[in-house]
C-alpha positions as CSV (number, residue, x, y, z in Angstrom):
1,X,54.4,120.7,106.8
2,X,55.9,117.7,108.6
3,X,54.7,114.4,108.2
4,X,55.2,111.2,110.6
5,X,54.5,107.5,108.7
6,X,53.6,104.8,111.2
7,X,53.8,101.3,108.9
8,X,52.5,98.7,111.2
9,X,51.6,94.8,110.8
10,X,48.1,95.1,112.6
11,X,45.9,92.2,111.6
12,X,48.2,91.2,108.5
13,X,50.7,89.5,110.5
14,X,50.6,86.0,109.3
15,X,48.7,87.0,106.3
16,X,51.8,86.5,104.2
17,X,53.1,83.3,105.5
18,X,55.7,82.2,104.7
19,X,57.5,84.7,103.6
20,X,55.8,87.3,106.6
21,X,57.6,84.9,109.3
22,X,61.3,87.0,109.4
23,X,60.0,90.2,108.1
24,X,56.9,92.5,108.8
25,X,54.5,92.5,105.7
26,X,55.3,95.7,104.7
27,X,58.7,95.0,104.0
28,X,58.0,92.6,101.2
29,X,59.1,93.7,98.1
30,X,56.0,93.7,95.8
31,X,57.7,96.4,92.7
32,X,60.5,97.8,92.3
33,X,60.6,99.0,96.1
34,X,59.4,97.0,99.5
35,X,55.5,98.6,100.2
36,X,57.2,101.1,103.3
37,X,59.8,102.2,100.8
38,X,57.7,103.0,98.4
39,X,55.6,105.0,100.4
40,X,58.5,106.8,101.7
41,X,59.9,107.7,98.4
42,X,56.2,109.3,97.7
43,X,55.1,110.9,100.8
44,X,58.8,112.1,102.0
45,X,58.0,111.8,105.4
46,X,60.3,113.9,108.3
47,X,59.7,110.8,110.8
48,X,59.0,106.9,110.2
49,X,57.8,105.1,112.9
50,X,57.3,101.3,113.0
51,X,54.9,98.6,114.7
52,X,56.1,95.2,114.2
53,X,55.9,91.7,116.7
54,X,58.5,92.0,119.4
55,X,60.8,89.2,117.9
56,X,61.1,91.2,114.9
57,X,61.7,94.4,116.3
58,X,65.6,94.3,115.8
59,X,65.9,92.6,112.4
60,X,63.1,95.2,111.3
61,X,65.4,98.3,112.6
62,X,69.1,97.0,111.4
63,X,67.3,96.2,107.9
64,X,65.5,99.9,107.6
65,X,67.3,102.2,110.2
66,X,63.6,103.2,111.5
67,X,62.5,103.7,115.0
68,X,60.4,100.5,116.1
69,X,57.9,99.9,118.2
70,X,58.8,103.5,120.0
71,X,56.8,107.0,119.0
72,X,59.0,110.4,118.7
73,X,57.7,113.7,120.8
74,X,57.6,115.5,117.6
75,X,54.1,116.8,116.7
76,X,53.5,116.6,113.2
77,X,51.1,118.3,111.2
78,X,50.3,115.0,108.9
79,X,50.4,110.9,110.6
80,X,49.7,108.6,107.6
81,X,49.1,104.8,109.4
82,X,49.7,102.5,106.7
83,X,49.3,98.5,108.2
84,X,50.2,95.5,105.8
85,X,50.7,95.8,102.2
86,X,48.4,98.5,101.2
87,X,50.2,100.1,97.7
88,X,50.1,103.3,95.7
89,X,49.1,102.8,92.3
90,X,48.4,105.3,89.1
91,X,51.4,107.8,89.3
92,X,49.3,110.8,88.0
93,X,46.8,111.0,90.5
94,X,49.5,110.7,93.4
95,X,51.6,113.5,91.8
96,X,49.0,115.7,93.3
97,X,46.2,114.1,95.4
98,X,43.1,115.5,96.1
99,X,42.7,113.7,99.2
100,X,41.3,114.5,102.7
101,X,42.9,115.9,105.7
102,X,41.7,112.9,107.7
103,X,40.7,109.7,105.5
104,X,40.4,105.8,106.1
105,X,40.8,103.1,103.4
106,X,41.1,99.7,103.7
107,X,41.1,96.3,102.0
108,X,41.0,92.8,103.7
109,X,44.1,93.2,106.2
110,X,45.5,96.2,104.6
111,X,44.6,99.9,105.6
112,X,45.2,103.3,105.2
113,X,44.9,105.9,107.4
114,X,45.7,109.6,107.5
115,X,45.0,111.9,110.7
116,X,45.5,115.8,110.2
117,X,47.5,117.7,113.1
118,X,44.5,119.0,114.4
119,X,42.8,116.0,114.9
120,X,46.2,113.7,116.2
121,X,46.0,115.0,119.7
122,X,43.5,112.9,120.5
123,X,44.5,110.0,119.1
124,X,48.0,110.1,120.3
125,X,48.0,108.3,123.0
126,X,46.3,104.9,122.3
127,X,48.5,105.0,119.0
128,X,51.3,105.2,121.6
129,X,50.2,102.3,123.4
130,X,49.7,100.8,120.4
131,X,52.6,101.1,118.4
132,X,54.7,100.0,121.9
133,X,52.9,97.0,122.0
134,X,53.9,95.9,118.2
135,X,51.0,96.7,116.8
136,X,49.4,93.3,116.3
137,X,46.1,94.4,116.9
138,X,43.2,96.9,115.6
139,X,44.3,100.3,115.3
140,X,42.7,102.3,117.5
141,X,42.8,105.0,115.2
142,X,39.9,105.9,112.6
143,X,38.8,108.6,110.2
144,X,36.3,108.7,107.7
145,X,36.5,106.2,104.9
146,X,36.6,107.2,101.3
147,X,35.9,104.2,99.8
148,X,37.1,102.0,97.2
149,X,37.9,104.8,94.6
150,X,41.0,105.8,95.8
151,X,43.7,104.1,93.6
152,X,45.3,102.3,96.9
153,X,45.8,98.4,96.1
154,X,45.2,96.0,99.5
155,X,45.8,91.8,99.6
156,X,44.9,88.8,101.5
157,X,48.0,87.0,100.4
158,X,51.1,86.5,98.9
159,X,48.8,85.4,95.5
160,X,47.8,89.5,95.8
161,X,51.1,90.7,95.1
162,X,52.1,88.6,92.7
163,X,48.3,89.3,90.4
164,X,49.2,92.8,91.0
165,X,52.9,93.3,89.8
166,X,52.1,94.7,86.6
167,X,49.9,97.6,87.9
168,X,52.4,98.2,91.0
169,X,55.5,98.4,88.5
170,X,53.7,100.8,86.0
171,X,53.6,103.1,89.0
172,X,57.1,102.0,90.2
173,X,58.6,102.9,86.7
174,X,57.0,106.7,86.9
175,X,58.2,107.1,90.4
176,X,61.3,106.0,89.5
177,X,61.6,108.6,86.6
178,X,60.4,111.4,88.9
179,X,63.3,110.4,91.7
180,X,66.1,109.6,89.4
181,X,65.3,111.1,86.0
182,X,66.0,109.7,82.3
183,X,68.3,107.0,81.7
184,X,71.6,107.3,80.3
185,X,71.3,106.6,76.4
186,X,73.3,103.2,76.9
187,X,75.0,101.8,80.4
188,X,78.7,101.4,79.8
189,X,78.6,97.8,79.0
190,X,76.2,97.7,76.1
191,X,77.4,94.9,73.9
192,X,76.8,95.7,69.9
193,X,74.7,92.6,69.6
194,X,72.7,93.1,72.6
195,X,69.0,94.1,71.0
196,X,66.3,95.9,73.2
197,X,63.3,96.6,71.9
198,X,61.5,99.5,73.2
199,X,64.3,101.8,74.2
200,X,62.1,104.7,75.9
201,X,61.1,101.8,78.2
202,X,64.4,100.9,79.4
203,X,66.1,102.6,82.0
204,X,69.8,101.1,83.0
205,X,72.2,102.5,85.8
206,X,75.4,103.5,84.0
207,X,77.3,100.8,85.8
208,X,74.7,97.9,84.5
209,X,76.2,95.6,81.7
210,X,73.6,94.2,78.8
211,X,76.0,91.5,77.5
212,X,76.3,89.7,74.0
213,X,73.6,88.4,72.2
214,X,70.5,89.4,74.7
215,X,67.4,90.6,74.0
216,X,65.5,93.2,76.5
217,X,62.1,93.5,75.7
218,X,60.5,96.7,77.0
219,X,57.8,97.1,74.4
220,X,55.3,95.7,76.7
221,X,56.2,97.2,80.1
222,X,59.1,99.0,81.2
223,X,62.5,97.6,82.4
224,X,65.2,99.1,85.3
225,X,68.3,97.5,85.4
226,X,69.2,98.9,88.8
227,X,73.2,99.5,89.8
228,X,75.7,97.1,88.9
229,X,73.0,94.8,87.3
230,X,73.9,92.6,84.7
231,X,72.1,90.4,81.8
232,X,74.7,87.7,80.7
233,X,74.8,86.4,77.1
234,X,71.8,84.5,75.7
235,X,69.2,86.1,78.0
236,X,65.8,87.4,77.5
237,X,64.3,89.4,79.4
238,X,60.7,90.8,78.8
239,X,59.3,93.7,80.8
240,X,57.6,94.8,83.1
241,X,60.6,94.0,85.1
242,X,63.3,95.2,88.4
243,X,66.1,93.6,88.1
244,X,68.2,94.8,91.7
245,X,71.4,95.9,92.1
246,X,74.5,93.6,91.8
247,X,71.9,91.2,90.3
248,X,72.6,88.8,87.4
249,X,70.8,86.8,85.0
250,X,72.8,84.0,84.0
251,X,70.7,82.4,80.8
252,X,67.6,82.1,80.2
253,X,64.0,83.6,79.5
254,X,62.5,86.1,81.8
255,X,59.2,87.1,81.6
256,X,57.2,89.6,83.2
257,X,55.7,91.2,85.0
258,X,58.6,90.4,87.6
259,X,60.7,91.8,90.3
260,X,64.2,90.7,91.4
261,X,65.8,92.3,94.2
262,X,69.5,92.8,95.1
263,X,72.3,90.4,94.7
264,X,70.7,87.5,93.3
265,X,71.9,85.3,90.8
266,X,69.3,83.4,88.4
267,X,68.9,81.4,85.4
268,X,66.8,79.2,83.4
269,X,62.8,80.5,83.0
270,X,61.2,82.5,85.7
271,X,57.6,84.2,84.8
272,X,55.7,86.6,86.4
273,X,57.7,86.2,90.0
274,X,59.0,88.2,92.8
275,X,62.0,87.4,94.5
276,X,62.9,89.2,97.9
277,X,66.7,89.2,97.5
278,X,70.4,87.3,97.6
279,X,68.7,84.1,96.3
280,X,70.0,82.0,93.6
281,X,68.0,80.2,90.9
282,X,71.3,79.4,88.0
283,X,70.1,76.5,86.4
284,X,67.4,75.7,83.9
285,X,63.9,75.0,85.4
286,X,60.8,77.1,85.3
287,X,59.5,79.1,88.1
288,X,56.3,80.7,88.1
289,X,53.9,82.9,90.0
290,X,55.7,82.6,92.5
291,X,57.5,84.9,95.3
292,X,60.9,83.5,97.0
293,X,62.1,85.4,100.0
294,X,66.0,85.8,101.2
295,X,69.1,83.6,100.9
296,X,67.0,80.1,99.4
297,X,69.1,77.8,97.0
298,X,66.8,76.5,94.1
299,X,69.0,73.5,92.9
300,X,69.0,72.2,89.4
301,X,66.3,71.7,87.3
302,X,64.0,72.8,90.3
303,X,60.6,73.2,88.7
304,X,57.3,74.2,89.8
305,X,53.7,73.6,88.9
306,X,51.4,77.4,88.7
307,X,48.1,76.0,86.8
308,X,46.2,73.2,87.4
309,X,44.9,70.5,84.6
310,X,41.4,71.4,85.7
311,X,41.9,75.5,85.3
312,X,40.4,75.3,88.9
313,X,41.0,78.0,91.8
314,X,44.4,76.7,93.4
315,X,44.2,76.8,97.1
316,X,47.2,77.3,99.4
317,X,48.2,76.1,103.1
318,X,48.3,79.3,105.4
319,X,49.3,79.1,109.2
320,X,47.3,75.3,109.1
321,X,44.5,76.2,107.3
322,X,43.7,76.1,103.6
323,X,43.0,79.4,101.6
324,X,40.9,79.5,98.4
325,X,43.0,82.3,96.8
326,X,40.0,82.2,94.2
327,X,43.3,82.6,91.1
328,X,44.0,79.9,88.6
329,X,47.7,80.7,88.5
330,X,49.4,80.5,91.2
331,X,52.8,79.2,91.7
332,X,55.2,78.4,95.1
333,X,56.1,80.3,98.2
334,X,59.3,80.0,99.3
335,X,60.6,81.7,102.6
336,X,64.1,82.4,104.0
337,X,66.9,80.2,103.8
338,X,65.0,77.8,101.9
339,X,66.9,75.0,99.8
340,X,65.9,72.3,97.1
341,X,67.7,69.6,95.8
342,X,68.7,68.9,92.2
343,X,65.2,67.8,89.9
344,X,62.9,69.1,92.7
345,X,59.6,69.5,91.9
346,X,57.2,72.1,93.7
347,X,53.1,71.9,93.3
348,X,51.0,74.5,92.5
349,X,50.0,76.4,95.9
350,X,53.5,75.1,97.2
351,X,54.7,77.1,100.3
352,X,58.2,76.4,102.6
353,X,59.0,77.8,105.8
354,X,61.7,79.9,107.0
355,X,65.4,76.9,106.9
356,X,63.4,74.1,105.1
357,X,66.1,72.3,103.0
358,X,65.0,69.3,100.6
359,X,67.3,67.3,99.7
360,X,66.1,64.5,97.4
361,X,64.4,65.6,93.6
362,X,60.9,64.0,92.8
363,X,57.9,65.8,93.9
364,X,57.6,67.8,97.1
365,X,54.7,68.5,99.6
366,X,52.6,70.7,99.1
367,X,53.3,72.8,102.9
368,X,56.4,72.5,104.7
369,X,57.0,74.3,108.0
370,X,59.8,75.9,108.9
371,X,63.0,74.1,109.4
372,X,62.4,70.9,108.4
373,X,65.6,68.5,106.4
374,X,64.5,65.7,104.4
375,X,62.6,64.9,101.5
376,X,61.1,61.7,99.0
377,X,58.4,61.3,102.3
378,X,61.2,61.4,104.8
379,X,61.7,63.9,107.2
380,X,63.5,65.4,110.2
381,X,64.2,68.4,112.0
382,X,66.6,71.2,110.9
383,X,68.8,71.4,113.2
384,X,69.0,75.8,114.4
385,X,72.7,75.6,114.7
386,X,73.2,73.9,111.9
387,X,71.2,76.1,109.6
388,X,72.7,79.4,111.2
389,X,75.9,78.1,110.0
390,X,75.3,77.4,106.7
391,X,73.0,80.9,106.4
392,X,76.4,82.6,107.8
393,X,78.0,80.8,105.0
394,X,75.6,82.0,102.6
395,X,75.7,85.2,103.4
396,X,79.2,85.6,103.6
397,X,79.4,84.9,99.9
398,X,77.7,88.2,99.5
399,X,79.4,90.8,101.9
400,X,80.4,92.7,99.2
401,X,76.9,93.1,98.1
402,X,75.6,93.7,101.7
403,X,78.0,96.6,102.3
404,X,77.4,98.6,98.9
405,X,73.7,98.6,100.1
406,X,74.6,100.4,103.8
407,X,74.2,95.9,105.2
408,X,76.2,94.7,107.5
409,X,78.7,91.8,106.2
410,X,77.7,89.3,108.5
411,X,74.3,88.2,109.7
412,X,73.2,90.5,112.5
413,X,72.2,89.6,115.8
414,X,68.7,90.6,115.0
415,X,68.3,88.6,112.1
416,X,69.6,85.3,113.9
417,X,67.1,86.2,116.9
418,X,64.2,86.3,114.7
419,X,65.4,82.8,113.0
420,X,65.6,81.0,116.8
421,X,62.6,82.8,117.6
422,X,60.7,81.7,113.9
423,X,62.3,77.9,115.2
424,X,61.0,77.9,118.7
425,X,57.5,79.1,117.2
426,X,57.2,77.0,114.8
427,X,57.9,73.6,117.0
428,X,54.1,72.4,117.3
429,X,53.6,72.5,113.4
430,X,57.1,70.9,112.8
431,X,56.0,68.4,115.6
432,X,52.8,67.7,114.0
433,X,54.1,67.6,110.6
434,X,56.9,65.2,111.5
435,X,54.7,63.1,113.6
436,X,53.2,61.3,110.2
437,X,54.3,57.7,109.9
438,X,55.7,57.9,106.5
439,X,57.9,61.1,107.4
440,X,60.3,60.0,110.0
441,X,63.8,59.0,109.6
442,X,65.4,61.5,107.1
443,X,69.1,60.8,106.3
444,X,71.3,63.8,106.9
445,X,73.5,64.8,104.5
């Protein structure tokens, strides 16, 4: 049988702000895997087809290799339309699914939909026009819904992935098992004093390195320690918990459920976070319920606030408008490129732009769009050239990294598009942001 995935944005675009305003929604890594990678791993699909905004469409196909915003000729006999974050969860019923030829689930912004080859004929075309278009609308594709059985998870926000990392690594740890078998009894650079508890829940690439005097919890929820990984002396790390390849943790405790992607470098106490990739937290302060995207720089002693005195629901700034995400932990959001200087501190619901870079400690605001310089109630513009320069700097000092995952070395010309683009968007909001008397006249530094 051949199968075609479509992964589109559809009505989620923005959803995830701000760490949806470089990538697509289902490219953020909420497990061990991005939600389209998972769902590639599991369905093994013969074509992948992708719906994203127009400004995103190169980034989106350097970063995955998939076509984008084109349809093939091929006919398949299985389409799967899967638009936002929409997750697979409980292994065991996904081994062999009793599903449907044609089915519809959804879940706020997130849906599901699979169309048998019989049936795709006559759908074909307005997905065409669809997908061509970026998909940033309804699908014009439906089948009969299912309901809310199916062991699918949907969100309305970044908050969603977060709440739901324990469930989505549980499946992510039997996946992983199924694709890559048993772990070796001990990676080569197993230090005698290392302890882990809960060996049968640990699996570490061969190359990983578990150094002196750490502990690896994995009594409470697995732990993959993917290639090249490694856990520096005095660290503990509690599971469930990815740690990506070429990533290291430097110090400090590590709590779960979390999710670290490739070639990061971090320190200090992180709980219950994801972070997208290449971003560095090294020194002590505690981040929590929290999801950092790309490339940001948390400086010293960076801390940030994920419960409130009152144990009320902590609400968050989204695209202007304030979201009740209806949780009583929830920590920052911090997008692309993002920097913060030494003995910042970030409030509960905190979310930053794409290129914000604050560079005075003391408490932050509570919403900063993107590329904004400044900080202590002063503020300016980031400059776009100035930014892209330092971002090439950045991720220069990971080329290594980039090209043992198939990256290119340098930034590509789709992911500095997609920056200038986010910039030029993003003007009004800066504009009005800027415009308050007590923000202007940042010193740059």
């Amino acid at each position: 049988m051949s199968r075609m995935i479509i992964f589109a944005e559809g009505l989620a675009a923005g959803k995830f702000d701000p760490l949806d305003q470089v990538r697509p929604p289902f490219l953020l890594r909420n497990g061990v895997w991005t939600v389209a990678h998972r769902w590639e791993r599991l369905l093994r699909p013969d074509w992948i087809t992708v719906a994203a905004r127009p400004w995103l469409k190169d980034c989106t196909a350097e970063a995955t290799g998939w076509t984008v915003n084109e349809m093939t000729d091929a006919p398949p006999d299985d389409v799967w339309l899967i638009i936002g974050t929409a997750s697979p969860v409980q292994y065991d019923f996904w081994k062999n699914p009793d599903l449907p030829a044609s089915f519809s689930w959804s879940f706020g912004h997130d849906s599901v939909t699979r169309i048998s080859g019989s049936v795709w004929p006559r759908f074909r075309d307005p997905v065409t026009a669809w997908v061509q278009a970026g998909g940033a609308e309804d699908c014009p594709c439906s089948a009969p819904s299912i309901g809310p059985h199916t062991p699918i998870l949907g969100a309305t926000g970044l908050w969603h992935l977060v709440d739901h990392l324990a469930l989505q690594l549980e499946f992510d740890w039997q996946l992983w098992r199924a694709l890559y078998g048993e772990s070796p009894p001990n990676p080569a650079k197993r230090d005698s004093t290392a302890v882990v508890i809960g060996e049968k829940g640990l699996w570490a690439a061969p190359d990983a390195e578990i150094g002196p005097h750490t502990v690896v919890d994995a009594s409470a929820g697995a732990v993959i320690l993917d290639a090249g990984s490694v856990i520096e002396p005095f660290t503990r790390l509690t599971g469930p918990a990815y740690v990506g390849s070429w990533t290291r943790l430097v110090g400090g405790k590590f709590t779960g459920p979390s999710a670290f992607g490739p070639g990061c470098r971090l320190g200090g106490e992180v709980e219950t976070s994801i972070i997208q990739g290449f971003s560095n937290k090294v020194h002590e302060g505690f981040f929590g319920h929290g999801f950092v995207g790309e490339w940001a720089n948390l400086g010293a002693l960076t801390t940030n606030s994920d419960l409130k005195n009152t144990y009320g629901h902590i609400r968050v700034e989204r695209q202007g408008e304030t979201v009740d995400t209806g949780m009583i932990k929830v920590g920052s959001y911090l997008s692309d490129h993002t920097k913060t200087g030494i003995g910042t501190l970030l409030p509960t619901g905190a979310t930053f732009g794409v290129g914000v870079n604050i560079v005075s400690g003391g408490l932050a605001e509570k919403s900063i769009p993107p590329f904004v310089w400044g900080g202590a109630g002063k503020y300016m513009e980031h400059d776009i050239e100035r930014m892209l320069a330092a971002a090439q700097i950045a991720i220069g000092r990971r080329e290594s990294v980039r090209a043992s995952l198939g990256m290119a070395r340098a930034m590509t010309p789709g992911e500095q598009n997609a920056l200038r683009v986010c910039f030029e968007r993003s003007a009004s909001n800066r504009l009005e942001f800027l415009s308050a008397p007590s923000r202007a006249g940042a010193a740059r530094i």
